[in-house]
C-alpha atoms as one frame of an Amber mdcrd trajectory, in Angstrom:
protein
 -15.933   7.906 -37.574 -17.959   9.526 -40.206 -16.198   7.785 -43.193 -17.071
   3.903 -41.081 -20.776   5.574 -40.946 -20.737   5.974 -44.521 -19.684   2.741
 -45.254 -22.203   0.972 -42.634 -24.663   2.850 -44.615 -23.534   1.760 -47.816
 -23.288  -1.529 -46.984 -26.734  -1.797 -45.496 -28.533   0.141 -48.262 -26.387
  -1.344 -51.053 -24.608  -4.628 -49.856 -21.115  -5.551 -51.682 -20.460  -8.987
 -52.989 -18.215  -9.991 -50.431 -20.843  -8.620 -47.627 -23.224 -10.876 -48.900
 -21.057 -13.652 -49.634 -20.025 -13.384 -45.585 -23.678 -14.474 -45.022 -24.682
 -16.464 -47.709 -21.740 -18.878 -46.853 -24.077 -19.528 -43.528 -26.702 -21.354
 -44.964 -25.888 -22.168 -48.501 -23.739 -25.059 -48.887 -22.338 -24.938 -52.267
 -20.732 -22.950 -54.389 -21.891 -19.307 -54.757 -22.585 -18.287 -58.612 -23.730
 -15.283 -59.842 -27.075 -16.006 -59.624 -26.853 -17.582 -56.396 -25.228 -13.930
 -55.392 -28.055 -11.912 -57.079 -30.567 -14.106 -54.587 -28.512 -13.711 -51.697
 -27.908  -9.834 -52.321 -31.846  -9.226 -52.306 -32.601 -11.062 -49.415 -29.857
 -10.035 -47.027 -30.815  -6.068 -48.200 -34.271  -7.183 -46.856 -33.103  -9.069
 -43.698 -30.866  -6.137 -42.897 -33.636  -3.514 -43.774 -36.109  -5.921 -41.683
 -33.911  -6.244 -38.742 -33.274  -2.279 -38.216 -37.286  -1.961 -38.421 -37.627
  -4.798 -36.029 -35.094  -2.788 -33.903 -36.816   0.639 -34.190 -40.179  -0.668
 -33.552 -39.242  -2.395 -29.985 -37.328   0.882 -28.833 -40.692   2.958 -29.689
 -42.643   0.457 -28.223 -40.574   0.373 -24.743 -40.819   4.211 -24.854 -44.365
   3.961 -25.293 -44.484   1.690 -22.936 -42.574   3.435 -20.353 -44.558   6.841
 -20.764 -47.533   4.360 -20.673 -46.903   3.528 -17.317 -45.466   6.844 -15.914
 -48.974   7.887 -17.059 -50.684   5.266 -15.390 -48.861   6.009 -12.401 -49.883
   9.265 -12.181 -53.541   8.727 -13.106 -53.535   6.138 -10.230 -51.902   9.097
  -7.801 -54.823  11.719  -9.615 -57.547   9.059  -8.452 -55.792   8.384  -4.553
 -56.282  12.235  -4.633 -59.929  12.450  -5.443 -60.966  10.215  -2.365 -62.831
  12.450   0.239 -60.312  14.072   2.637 -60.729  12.082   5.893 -59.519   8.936
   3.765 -56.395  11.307   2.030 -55.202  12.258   5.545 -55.367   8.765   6.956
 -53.391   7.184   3.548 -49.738   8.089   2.727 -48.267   6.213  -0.595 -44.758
   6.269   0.497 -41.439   6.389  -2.409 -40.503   2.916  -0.158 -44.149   1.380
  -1.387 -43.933   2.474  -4.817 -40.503   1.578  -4.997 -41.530  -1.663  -3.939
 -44.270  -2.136  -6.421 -42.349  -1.057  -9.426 -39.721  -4.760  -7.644 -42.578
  -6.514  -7.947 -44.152  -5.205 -11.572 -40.051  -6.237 -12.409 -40.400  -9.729
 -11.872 -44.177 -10.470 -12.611 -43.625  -8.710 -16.558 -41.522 -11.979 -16.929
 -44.775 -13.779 -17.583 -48.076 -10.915 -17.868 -47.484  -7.420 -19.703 -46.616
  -4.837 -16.784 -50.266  -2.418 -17.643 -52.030  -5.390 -16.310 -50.594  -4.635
 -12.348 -51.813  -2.314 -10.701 -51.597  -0.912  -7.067 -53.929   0.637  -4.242
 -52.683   1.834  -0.771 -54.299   1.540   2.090 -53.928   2.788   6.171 -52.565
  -0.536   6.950 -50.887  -1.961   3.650 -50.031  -1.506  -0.032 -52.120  -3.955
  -2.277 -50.721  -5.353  -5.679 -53.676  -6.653  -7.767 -53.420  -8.353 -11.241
 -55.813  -6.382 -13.561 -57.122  -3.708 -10.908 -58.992  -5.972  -9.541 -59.271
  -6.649  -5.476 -60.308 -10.556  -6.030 -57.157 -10.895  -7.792 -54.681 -10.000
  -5.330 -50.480 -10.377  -5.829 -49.145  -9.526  -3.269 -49.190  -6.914   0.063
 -46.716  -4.739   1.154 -46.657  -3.489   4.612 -44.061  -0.562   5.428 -45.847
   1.516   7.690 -43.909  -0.388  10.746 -40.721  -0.656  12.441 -40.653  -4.259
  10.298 -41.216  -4.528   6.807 -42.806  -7.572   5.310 -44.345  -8.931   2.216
 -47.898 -10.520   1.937 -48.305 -13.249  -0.138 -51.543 -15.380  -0.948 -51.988
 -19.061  -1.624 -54.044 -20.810  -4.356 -57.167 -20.203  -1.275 -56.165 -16.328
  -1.115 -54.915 -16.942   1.675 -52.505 -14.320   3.184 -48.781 -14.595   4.429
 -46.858 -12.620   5.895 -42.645 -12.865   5.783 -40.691 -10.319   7.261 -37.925
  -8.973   4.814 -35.144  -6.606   5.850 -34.361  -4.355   2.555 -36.492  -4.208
  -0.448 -34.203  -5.951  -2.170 -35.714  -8.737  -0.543 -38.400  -9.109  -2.563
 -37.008 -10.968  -4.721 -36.240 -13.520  -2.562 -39.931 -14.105  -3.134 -40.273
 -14.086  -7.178 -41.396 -17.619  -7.439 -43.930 -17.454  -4.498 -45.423 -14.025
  -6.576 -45.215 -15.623 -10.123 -46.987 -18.820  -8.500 -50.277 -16.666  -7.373
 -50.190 -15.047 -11.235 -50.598 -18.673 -12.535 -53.455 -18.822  -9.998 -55.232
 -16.317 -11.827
């Protein structure tokens, strides 16, 4: 194992002929000289050296990204918390309701970057807005019943409600949710 590491490394930091040769063959159609080989040899140590940093950056940026938003999360529980008490002991942000909003933060980062939802609970309902902001609503998620459904708004803001048996269900309802994004 440590004697194939070596030779990845080697490879990567100081590619052999018939490494570069391998891709050089891709896209150059003729015959490979020397000099040809000398060309070929800088630019796939570059690509190669590119490529791992291109590789490196996007894992640091989805860590980022994820501490990003478990920070945001809790920030967003700090600030439920610092609402005067009667409002605390009439609201209860359920695991169900955030488990929901983290379905529906899944399918809308397919088009908007995922700091840009937000949530805020309510007695009655859970509220997905795009950019914080209550004239910009996604989507509503009512749990507190016996029946769960999912409240979704037309190009009017206009609410409706569909029943749906398991979260899961939610994404029945992906196009319906990335629809009222495009609204926005």
């Amino acid at each position: 194992m440590n004697e194939l590491k070596h030779l990845l490394n080697k490879e990567l930091s100081e590619p052999s002929p018939e490494f570069v040769k391998h891709f050089a063959r891709q896209v150059y159609p003729s015959v490979i000289t020397a000099k040809i080989l000398e060309q070929f040899t800088d630019l796939t140590k570059k690509s190669v050296q590119h490529y791992i940093s291109d590789l490196i950056t996007e894992r640091l940026k989805t860590a980022l990204s994820k501490e990003d938003e478990k920070n945001k999360i809790e920030n967003l529980s700090e600030n439920s918390l610092e609402r005067n008490s009667e409002d605390i002991s009439k609201i209860n942000t359920t695991e169900e309701e955030l488990e929901g909003f983290l379905i529906v933060k899944t399918i809308l980062r397919q088009k908007i970057p995922v700091l840009r939802i937000t949530y805020r609970d309510a007695q009655s309902y859970f509220s997905v807005f795009l950019d914080d902001n209550n004239r910009k609503p996604v989507c509503r998620l009512y749990f507190n019943g016996n029946k769960k459904f999912i409240g979704l708004f037309d190009e009017n803001k206009k609410e409706t409600k569909n029943e749906i048996g398991t979260l899961d269900d939610i994404f029945n309802y992906s196009a319906e949710l990335l629809a009222t994004i495009d609204l926005y």
